[in-house]
Structure formats: C-alpha cells, structure tokens
LOVEXVEX-568745 format. One line per 3 residues: number of its first residue (from 1); their letters; for each residue x, y, z of N, C-alpha, C. Coordinates in pm, whole numbers, plus 50000, padded with zeros to 5 digits. Layout:
BEGIN
NUM = A = X:Y:Z:X:Y:Z:X:Y:Z ~ ...
//
This chain:
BEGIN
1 = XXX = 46890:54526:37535:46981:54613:37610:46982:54576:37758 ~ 46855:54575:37820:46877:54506:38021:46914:54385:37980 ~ 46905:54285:37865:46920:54139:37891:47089:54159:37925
4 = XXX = 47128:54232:37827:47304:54230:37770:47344:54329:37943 ~ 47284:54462:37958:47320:54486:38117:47370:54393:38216 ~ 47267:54304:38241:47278:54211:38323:47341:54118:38282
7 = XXX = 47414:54085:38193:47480:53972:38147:47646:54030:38204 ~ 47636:54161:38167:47768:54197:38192:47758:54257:38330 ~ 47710:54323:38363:47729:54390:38505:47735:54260:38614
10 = XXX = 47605:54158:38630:47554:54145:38750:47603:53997:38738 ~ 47628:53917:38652:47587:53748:38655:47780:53709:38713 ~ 47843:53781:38719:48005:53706:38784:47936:53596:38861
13 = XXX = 47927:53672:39018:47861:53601:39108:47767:53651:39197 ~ 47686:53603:39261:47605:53660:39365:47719:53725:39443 ~ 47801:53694:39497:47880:53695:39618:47934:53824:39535
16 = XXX = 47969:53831:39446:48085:53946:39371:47966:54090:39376 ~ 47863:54058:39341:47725:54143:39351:47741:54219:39471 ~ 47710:54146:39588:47708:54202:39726:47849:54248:39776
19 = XXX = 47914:54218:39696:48094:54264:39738:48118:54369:39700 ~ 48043:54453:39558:48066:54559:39499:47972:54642:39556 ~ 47852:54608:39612:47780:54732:39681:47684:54760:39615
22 = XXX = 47639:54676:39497:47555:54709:39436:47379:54746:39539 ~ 47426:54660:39570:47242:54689:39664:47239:54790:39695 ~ 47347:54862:39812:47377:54953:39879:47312:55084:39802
25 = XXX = 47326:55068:39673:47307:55168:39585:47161:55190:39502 ~ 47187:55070:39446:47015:55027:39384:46956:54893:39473 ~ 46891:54897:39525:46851:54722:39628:46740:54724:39531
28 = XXX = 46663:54746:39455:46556:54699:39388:46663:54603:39242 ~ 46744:54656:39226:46829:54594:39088:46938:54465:39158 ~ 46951:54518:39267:47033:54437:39323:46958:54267:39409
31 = XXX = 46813:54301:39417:46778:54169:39451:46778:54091:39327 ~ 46726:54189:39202:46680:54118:39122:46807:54034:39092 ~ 46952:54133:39014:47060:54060:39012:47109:53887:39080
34 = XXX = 47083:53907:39225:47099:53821:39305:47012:53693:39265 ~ 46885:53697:39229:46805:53601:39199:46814:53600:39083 ~ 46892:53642:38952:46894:53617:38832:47068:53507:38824
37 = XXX = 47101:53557:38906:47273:53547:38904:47247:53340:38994 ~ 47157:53286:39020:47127:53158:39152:46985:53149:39066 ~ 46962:53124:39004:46858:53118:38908:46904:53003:38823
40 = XXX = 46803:52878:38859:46884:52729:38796:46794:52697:38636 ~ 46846:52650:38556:46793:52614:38437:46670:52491:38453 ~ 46586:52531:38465:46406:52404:38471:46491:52364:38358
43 = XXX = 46419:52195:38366:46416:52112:38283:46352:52106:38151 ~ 46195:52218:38180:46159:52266:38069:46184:52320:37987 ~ 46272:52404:38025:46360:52490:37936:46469:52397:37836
46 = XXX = 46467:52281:37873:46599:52210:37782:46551:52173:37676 ~ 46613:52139:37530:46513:52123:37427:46513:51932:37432 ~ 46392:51892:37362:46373:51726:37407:46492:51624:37381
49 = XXX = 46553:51652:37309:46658:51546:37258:46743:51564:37337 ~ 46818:51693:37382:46885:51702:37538:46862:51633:37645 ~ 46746:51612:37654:46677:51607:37804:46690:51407:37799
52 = XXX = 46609:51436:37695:46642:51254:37628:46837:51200:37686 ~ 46872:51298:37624:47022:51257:37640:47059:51289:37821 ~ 47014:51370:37855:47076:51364:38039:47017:51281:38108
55 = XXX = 46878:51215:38059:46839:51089:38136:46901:50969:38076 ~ 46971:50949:37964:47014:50835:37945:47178:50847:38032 ~ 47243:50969:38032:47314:51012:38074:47350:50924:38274
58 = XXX = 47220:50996:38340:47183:50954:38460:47181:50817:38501 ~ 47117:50760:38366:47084:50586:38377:47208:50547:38373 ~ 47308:50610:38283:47458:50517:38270:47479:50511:38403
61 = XXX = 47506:50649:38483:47560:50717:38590:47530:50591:38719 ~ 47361:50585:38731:47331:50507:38836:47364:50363:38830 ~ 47444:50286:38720:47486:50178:38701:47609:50157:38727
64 = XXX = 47662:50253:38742:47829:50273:38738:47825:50229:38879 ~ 47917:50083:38900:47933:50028:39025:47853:49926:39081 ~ 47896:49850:39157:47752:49798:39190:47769:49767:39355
67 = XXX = 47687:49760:39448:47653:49740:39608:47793:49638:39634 ~ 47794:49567:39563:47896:49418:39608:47993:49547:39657 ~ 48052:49559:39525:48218:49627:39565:48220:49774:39617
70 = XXX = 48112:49859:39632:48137:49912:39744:48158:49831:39923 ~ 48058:49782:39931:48081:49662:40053:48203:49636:40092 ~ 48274:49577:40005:48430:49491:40011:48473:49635:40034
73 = XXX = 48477:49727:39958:48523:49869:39980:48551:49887:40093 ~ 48453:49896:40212:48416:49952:40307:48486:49860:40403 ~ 48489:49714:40395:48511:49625:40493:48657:49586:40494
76 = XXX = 48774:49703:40365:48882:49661:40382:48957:49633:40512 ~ 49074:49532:40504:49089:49497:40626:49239:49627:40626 ~ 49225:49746:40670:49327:49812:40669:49430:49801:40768
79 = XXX = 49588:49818:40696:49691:49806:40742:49757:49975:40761 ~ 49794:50007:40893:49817:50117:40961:49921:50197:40832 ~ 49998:50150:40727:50102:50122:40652:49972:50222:40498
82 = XXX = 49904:50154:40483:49774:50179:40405:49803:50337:40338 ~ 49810:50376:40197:49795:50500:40193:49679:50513:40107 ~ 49568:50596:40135:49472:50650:40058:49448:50749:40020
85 = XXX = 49418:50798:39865:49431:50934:39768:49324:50932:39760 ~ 49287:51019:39845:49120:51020:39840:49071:51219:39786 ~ 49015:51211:39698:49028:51309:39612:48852:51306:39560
88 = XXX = 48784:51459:39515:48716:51481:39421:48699:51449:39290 ~ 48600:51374:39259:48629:51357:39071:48687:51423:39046 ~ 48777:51468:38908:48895:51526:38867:48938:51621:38940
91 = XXX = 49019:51623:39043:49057:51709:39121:49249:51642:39188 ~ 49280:51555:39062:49437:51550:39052:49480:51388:39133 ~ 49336:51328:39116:49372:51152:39172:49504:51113:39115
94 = XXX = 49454:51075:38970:49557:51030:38862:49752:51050:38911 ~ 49728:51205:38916:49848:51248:38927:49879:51240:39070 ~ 49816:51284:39142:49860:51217:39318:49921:51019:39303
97 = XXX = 49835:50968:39255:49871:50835:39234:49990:50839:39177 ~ 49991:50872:39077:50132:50821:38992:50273:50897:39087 ~ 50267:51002:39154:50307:51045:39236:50392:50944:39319
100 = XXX = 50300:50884:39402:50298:50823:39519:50358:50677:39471 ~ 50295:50653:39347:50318:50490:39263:50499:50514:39246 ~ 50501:50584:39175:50690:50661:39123:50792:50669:39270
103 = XXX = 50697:50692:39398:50766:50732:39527:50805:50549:39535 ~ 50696:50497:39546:50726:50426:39628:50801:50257:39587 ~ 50802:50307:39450:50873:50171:39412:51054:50213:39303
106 = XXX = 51038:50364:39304:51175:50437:39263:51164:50386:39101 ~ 51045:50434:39018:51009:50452:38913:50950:50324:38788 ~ 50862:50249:38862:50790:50115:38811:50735:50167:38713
109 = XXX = 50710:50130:38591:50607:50192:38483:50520:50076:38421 ~ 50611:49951:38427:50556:49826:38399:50376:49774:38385 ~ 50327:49879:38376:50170:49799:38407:50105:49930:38238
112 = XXX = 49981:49811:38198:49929:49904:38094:49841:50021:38174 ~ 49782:50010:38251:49739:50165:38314:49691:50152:38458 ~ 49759:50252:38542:49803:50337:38659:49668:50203:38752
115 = XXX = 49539:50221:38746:49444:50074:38793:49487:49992:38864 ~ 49548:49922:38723:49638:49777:38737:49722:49786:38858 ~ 49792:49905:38869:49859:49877:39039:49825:49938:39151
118 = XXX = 49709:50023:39137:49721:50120:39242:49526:50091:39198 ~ 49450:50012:39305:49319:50003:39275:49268:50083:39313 ~ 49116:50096:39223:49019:50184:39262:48913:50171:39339
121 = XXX = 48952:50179:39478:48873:50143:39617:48746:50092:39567 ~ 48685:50200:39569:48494:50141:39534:48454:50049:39436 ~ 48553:50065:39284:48535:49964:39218:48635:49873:39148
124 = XXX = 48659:49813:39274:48802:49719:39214:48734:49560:39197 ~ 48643:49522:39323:48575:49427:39270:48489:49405:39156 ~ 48460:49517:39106:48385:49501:38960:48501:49491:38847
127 = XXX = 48611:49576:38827:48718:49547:38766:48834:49398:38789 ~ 48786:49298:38883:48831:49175:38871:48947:49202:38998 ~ 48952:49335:39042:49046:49334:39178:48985:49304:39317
130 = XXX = 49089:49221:39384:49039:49234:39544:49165:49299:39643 ~ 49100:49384:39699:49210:49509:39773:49266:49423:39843 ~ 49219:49319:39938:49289:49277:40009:49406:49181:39975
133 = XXX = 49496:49233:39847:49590:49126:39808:49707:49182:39833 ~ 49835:49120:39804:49952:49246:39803:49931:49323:39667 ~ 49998:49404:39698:50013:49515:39528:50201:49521:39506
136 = XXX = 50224:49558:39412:50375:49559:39352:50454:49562:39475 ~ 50411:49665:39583:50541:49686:39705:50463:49744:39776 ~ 50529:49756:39913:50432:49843:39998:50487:50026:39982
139 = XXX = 50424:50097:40068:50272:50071:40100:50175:50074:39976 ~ 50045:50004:40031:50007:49995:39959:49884:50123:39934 ~ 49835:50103:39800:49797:50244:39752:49651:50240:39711
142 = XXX = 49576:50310:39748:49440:50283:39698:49394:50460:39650 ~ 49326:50455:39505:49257:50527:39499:49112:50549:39547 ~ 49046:50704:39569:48927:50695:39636:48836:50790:39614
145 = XXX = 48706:50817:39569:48685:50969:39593:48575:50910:39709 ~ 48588:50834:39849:48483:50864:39913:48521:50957:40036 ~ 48449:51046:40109:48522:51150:40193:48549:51053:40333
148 = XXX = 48623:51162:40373:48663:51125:40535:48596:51037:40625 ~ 48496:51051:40630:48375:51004:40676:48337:50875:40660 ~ 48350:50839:40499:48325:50666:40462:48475:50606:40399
151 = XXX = 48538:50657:40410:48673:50575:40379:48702:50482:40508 ~ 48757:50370:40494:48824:50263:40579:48907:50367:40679 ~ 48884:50291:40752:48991:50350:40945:49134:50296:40922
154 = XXX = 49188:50370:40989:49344:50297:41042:49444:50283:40971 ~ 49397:50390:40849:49540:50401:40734:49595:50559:40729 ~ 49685:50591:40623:49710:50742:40604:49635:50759:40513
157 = XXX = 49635:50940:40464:49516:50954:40368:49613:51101:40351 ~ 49604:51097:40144:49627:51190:40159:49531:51244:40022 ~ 49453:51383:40059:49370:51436:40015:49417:51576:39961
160 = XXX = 49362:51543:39794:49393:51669:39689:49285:51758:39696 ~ 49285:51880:39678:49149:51968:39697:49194:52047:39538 ~ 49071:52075:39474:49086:52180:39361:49003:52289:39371
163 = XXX = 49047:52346:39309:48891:52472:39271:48786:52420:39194 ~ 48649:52416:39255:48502:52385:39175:48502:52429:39058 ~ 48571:52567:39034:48597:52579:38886:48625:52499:38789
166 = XXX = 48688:52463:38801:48816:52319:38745:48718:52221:38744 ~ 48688:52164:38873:48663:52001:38873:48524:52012:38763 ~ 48399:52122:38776:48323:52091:38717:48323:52077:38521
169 = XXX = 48407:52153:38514:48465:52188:38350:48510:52010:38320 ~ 48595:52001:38429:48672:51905:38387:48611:51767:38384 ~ 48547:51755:38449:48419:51640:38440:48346:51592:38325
172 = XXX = 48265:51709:38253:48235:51767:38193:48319:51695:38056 ~ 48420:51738:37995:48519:51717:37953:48583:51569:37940 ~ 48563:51511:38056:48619:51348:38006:48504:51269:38030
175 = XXX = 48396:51307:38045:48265:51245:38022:48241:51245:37877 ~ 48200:51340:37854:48157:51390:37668:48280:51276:37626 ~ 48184:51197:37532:48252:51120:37424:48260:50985:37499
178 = XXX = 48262:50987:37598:48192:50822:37635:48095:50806:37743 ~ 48057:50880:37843:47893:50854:37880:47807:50921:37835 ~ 47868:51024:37762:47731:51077:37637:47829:51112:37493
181 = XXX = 47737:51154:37402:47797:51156:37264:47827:51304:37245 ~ 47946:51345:37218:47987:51451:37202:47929:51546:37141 ~ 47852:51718:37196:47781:51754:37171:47629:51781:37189
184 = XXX = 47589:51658:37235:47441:51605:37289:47410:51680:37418 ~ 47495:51749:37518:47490:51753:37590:47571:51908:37666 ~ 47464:52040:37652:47600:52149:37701:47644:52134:37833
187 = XXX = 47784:52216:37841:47847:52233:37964:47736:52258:38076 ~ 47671:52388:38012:47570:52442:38126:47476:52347:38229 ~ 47427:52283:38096:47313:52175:38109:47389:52059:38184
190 = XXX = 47518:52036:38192:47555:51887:38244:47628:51960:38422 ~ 47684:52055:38405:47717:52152:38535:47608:52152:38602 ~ 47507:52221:38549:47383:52252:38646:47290:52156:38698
193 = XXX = 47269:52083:38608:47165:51945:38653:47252:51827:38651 ~ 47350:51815:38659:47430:51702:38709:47510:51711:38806 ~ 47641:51778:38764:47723:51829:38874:47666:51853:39001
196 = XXX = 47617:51977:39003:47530:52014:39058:47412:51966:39152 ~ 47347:51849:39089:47208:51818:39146:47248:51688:39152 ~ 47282:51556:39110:47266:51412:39148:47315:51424:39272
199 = XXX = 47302:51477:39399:47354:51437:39497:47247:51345:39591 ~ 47200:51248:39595:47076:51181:39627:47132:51026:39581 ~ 47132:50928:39637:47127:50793:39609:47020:50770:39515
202 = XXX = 47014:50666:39428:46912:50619:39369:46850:50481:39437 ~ 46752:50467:39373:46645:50378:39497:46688:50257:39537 ~ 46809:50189:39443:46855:50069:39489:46992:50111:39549
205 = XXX = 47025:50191:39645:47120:50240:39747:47039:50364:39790 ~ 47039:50277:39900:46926:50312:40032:47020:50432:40140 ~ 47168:50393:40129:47181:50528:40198:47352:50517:40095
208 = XXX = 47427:50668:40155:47526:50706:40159:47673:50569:40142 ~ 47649:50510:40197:47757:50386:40192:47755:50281:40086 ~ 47630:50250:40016:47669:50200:39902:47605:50278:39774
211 = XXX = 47623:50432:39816:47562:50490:39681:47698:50480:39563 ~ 47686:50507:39439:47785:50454:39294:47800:50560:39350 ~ 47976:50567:39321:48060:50642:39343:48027:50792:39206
214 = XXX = 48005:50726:39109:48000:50813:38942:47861:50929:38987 ~ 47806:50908:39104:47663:50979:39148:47728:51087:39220 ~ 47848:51078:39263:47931:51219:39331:47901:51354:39252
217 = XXX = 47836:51460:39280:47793:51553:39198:47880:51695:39285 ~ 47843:51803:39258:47889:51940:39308:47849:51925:39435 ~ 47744:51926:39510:47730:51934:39627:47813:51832:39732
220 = XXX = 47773:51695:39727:47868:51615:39747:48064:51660:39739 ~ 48068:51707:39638:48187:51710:39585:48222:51848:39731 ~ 48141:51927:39771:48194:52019:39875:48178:51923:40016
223 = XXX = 48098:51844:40030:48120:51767:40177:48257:51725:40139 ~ 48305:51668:40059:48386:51620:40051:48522:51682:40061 ~ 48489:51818:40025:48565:51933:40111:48609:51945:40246
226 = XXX = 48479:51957:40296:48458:52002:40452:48493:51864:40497 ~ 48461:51792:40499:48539:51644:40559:48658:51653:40555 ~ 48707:51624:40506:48900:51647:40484:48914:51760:40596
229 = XXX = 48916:51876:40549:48919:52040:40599:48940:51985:40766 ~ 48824:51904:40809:48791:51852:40961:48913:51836:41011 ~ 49007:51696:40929:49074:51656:40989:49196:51720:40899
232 = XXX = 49238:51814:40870:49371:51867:40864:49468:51850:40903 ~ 49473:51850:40995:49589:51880:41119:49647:51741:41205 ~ 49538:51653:41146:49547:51470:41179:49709:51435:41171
235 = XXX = 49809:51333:41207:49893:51324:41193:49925:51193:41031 ~ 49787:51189:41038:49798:51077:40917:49725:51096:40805 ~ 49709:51260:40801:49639:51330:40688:49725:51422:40654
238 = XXX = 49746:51397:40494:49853:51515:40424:49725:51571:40363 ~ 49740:51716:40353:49651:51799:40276:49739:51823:40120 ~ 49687:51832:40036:49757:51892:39939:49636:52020:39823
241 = XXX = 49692:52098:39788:49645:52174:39664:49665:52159:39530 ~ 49550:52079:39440:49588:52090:39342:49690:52255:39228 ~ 49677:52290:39266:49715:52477:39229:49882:52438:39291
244 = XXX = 49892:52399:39394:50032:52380:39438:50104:52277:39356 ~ 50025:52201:39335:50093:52098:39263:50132:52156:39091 ~ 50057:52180:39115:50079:52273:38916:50202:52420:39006
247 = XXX = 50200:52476:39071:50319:52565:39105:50458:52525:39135 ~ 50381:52455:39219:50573:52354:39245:50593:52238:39250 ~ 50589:52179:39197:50547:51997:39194:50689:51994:39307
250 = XXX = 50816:51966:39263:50916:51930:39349:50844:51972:39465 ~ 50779:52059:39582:50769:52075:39715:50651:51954:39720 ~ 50599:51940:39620:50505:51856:39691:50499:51731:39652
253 = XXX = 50584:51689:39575:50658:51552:39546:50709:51508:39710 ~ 50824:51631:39747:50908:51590:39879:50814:51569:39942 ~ 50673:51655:39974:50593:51618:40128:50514:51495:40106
256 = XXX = 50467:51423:39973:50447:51318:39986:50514:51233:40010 ~ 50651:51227:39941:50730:51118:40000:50774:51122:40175 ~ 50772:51240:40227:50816:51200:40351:50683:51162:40439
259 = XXX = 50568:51250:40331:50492:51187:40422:50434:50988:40445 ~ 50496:50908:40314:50445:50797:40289:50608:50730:40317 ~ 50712:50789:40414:50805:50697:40415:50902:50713:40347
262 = XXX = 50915:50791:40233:51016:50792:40109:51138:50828:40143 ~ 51239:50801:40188:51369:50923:40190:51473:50881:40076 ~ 51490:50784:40001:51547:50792:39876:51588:50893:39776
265 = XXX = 51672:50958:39722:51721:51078:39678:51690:51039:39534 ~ 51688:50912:39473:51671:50861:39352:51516:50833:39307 ~ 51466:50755:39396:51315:50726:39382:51223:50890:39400
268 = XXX = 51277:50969:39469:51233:51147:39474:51226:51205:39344 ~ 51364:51216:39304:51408:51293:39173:51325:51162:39067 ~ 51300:51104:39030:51246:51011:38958:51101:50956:38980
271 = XXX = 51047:51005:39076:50908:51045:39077:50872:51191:39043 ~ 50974:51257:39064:50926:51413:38974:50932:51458:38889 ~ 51043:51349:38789:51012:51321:38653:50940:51267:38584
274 = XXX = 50833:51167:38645:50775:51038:38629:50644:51103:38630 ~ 50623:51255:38724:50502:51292:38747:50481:51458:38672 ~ 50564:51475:38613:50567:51599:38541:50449:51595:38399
277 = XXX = 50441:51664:38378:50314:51714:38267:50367:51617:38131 ~ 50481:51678:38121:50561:51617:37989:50575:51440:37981 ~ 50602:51376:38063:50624:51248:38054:50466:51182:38113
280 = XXX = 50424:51230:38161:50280:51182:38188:50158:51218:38039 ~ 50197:51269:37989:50142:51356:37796:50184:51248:37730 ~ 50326:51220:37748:50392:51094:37652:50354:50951:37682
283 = XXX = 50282:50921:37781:50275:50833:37843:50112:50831:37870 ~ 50001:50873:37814:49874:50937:37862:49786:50809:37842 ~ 49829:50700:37767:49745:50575:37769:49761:50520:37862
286 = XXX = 49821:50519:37930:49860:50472:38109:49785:50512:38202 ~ 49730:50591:38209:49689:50683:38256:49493:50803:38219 ~ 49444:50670:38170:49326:50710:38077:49201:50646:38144
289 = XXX = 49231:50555:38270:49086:50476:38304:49067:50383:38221 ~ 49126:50278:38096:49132:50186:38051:49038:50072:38088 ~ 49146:50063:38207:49105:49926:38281:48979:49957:38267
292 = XXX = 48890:50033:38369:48785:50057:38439:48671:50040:38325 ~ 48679:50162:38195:48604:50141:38134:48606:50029:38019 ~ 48707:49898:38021:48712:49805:37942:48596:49687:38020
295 = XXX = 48610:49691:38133:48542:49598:38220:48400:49642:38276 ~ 48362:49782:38314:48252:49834:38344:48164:49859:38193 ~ 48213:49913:38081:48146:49996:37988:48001:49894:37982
298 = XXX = 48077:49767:37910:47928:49689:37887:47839:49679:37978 ~ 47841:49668:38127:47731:49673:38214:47672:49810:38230 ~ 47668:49900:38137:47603:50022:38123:47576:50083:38021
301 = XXX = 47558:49968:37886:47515:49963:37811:47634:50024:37702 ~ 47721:50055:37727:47782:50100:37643:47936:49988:37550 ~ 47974:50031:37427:48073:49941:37345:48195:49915:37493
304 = XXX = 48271:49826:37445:48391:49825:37540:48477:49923:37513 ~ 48474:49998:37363:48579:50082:37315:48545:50239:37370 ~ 48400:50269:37429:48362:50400:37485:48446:50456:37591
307 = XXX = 48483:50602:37515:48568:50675:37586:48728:50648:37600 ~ 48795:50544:37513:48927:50512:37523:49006:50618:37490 ~ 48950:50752:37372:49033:50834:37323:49019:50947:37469
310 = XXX = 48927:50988:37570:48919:51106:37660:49089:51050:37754 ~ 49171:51169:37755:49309:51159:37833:49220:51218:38002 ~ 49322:51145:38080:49296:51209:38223:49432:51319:38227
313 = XXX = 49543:51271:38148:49617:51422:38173:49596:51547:38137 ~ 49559:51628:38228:49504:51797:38213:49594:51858:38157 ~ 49541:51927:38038:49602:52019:37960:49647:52129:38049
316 = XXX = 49712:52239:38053:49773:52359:38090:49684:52489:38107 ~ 49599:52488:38034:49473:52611:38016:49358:52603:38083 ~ 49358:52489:38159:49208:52460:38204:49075:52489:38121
319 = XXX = 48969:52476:38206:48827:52501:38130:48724:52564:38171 ~ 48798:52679:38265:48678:52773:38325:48626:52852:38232 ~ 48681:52842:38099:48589:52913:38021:48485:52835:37965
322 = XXX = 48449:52707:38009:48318:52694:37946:48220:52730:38080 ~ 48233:52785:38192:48146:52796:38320:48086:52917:38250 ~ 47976:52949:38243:47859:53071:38183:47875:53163:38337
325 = XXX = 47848:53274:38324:47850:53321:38508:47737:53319:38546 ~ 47612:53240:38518:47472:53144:38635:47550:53027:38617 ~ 47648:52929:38609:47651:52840:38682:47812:52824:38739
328 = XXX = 47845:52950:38713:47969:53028:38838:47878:53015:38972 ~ 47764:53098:38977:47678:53175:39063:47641:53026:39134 ~ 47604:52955:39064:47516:52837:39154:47659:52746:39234
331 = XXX = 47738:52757:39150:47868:52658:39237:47930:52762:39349 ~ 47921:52906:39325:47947:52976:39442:47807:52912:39563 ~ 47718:52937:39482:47609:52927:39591:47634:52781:39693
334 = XXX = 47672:52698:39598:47695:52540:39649:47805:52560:39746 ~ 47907:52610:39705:47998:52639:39801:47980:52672:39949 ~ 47878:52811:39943:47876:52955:40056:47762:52827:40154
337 = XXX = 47637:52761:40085:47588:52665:40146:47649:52527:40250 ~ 47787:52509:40166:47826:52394:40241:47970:52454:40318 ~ 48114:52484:40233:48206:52461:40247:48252:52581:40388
340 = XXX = 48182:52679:40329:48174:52852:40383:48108:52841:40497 ~ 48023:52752:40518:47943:52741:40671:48042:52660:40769 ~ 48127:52580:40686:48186:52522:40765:48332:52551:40824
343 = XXX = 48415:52609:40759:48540:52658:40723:48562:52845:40746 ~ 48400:52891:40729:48473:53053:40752:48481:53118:40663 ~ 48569:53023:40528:48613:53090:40440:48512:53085:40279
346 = XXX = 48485:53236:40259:48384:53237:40130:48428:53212:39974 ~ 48555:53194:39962:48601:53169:39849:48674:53063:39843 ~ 48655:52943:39766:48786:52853:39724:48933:52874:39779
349 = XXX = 48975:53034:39712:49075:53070:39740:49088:53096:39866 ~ 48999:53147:39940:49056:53222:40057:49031:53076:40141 ~ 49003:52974:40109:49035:52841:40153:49183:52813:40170
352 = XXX = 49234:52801:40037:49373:52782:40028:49456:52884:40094 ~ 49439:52997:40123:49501:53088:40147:49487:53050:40338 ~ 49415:53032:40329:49391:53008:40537:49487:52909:40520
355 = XXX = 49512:52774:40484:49557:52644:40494:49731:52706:40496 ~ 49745:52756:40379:49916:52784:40373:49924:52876:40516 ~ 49857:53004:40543:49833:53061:40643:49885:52990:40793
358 = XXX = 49814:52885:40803:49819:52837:40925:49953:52699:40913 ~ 50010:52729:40807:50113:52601:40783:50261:52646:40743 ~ 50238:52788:40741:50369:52866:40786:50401:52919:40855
361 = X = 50315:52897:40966:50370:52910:41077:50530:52842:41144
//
C-alpha cells in the first residue's frame, strides 16, 4: 500500500512534488518523496545478464568513431556559405536535413540514403567521406550533433531542440535491435545508466574534442542545449523546435529556406512535400543510417546487416510512455542541473515558450 502511494502520488517529478506543496504540508513525506522520486538504479540492482548486456552495450558505444575523423571534423576548412544541422541524438537531424537537402537542390532524391549527400561531420571519414569535397550543389550541408562550442567557425548553423522526453525514448528505440538485442536491455536501465550517465570520454579520448560522438548521453545532450540557447539571437543561427516542426512544418520549411538562401516558390512547396511524414514513411530506407552502419557495424563487432530494419522516421505517438516517473525525475533533475541554471527556465516547455516569447515580438 506506501509502495503503490508513492508510486502514484509522489514519483511525476521532484519539481511537480515541490510545485504542489507537498512539503509545505507533510516535509517529513515530502523529503522522502524528493529522494525517492532522484533516486538512480545501482548497478547491483540489475540482474547479471543485463548488466553483461550494457557493458557490451558501452564497448560497442566507445568504438563508434574513431580520433582520425573527428580531427578532419574539427579542422574543416569552412566556407562562410557552410550550413550546419547541428542537433541532439534523435532530436529531428534526419528531417532538418532532408529539409534543407529538398531546399536546396528543388527536390533531388537520387542517392540510396540522406549520408550519401549530406555528410555526417564526425564520421564521414570513417564512412569513406571527406567534407572537404563539393557535395551535389551548394550550400553545402553537414550533419552534426557536436554543440556550439566544438563545431567548425565561420559557417551558418541551424539547431533543432526537442523535449528530453522524446530524445531519450527515442534513442532507446533505434538502438534496441542493433547495438543491443532486442529485449536484453530495459528502457529504464538504458535511460538511466546510459542516457543519462556516459557523459565522460573514455581513456583513449583524453578530452571533449575527440570524444565518439555515439558517447553523447542526457547530460551532454543538455550542454548541448545551453550552447545553442547562448547564441540564439546570432545572425547565422536559426533556432528551430522540434514540436514546431510537427505543428507547422510549412512555417518552418519557409524559415529555413530563407534562412539558407532559398526563395524559389517550387523548390519551397517541394521540400514540404519531400519532408512531410507521409513521403518520408514511403521513402524510410533513405533515410535509416544505412550508409553509416554498413561501413562502421564491423569495426564494433557487429554483422554488416545490424540494425538495417530500425526506421529514423518517427512515428506520430512518440514514446514517453516507456519513461517510468524515477527516470522522468532524474532527466528533470539533469535538466534543473544544467539547462535551468543556465536559461532561467525550469521546464523544457517553458524553454520553448520564452524563445517564441521573445520572437514575437
């Protein structure tokens, strides 16, 4: 009966806890709440064949990439022209790209997947690309998830933000079934001690600049917040919302294209067909990480065929229902620690809500 209490009353969030007043009322139930609600799963607690599976998990993880092609990464020779989609693991790369890919060549489809023309900054030299070549047309387009901070100088950048809700589910989700075996591994358990915790280089990347990009975890994933957030207001930084983009794609089709040059009335309307749910569903092998994992899988021990069936196009329902509310609580906590100290704002939302705020003006 207190286990099931507290399951329902207290575990939403810490933050939702202290919002309702609970302390105010009971503070002996209400600390406890608070420290039950930010209360992380020990390793002991996992049963062995799990645990077996998140360290083999980790080992894939810390292989993913290697020092060379971050390097080249870093030392691109950028052209002022340059656009970079620099984005959170699943937090709407894919679809910003194809976006921008549809803008800027007035509806190319020609390539077996989205890679092939639009490289993936950190690991294009391991996939047989070198950035510094031409690509189909200008400008040219690079995907990225490294933040503000370590991305190349002297280009535009335009940066998708999602709700932590989302990105961690969704991770989660196109991992299972090719860096671990479907099942082996719960949501909770891969949220909390992955998401969550790999934020640390491993011993052969000594700092931040050539750590594997695949080591980006929850915490990370909020610098990567607050970086962007910094430069907002930059003249060569488009902000965008994933949530906006699922509300109105046409408004934010137009602000990419004007922001990357586009004024074409044909290449517009035909990137917002090109980038809609429906033709990107019909089209989802394009669009799956192919390339990446045909050429990386074997150097991480895995078949070349691992993970070909996981789609990067997001279903309609999302997956905040696999978040338990302790590892709601800990990604709030990750949040109020990084994003909230920096920004003001204590919720995701009331993130987005400042940004439109100060942009309708």
């Amino acid at each position: 009966m207190w286990s099931q209490e507290l399951e329902c009353t207290a575990l939403p969030t810490s933050e939702h806890v202290v919002r309702q007043g609970t302390g105010a009322h009971y503070p002996r139930l209400h600390c406890l709440l608070v420290q039950l609600a930010t209360m992380d799963l020990v390793e002991d607690t996992i049963p062995d064949d799990e645990l077996k599976q998140l360290q083999v998990l980790r080992g894939r993880r810390s292989r993913f990439g290697t020092p060379e092609s971050m390097q080249l990464a870093l030392e691109l020779g950028t052209r002022p022209t340059d656009v970079f989609i620099s984005t959170n693991l699943k937090a709407g790369t894919t679809w910003m790209t194809q976006i921008c890919h549809q803008l800027r060549t007035g509806g190319h489809m020609e390539f077996g997947e989205i890679t092939e023309v639009v490289p993936y900054l950190e690991l294009a030299h391991d996939v047989g690309q070198a950035c510094d070549d031409e690509q189909t047309c200008n400008p040219r387009l690079f995907k990225t998830h490294l933040d503000a901070n370590s991305c190349p100088s002297g280009g535009k950048y335009i940066t998708v933000l999602r709700n932590p809700y989302d990105m961690a589910p969704s991770l989660f989700k196109f991992l299972e079934g090719w860096l671990f075996e479907e099942g082996s591994i719960s949501p909770q358990v891969f949220m909390q001690q992955v998401w969550l915790k790999e934020t640390l280089p491993p011993p052969e990347y000594p700092d931040a600049a050539t750590r594997p990009v695949a080591v980006q975890g929850g915490c990370l994933a909020m610098e990567h917040i607050v970086s962007w957030w910094k430069r907002r207001h930059e003249s060569n930084v488009l902000m965008v919302f994933y949530e906006d983009m699922r509300e109105d794609l046409e408004r934010e089709v137009r602000r990419a294209a004007q922001f990357i040059g586009v004024t074409d009335p044909s290449a517009i309307s035909t990137a917002l067909e090109r980038s809609s749910y429906k033709f990107m569903s019909e089209h989802s092998s394009q669009f799956d990480d192919n390339l990446l994992k045909r050429m990386c899988n074997g150097s991480i021990g895995l078949p070349k065929s691992a993970g070909m069936q996981n789609s990067k196009v997001a279903t309609a329902g999302g997956k905040q229902g696999l978040l338990s509310p302790r590892t709601k609580a800990l990604i709030d906590k990750a949040f109020s620690d990084s994003v909230s100290q920096a920004t003001g704002c204590s919720t995701y939302a009331e993130l987005r809500a400042k940004w439109h705020q100060e942009n309708s003006r």
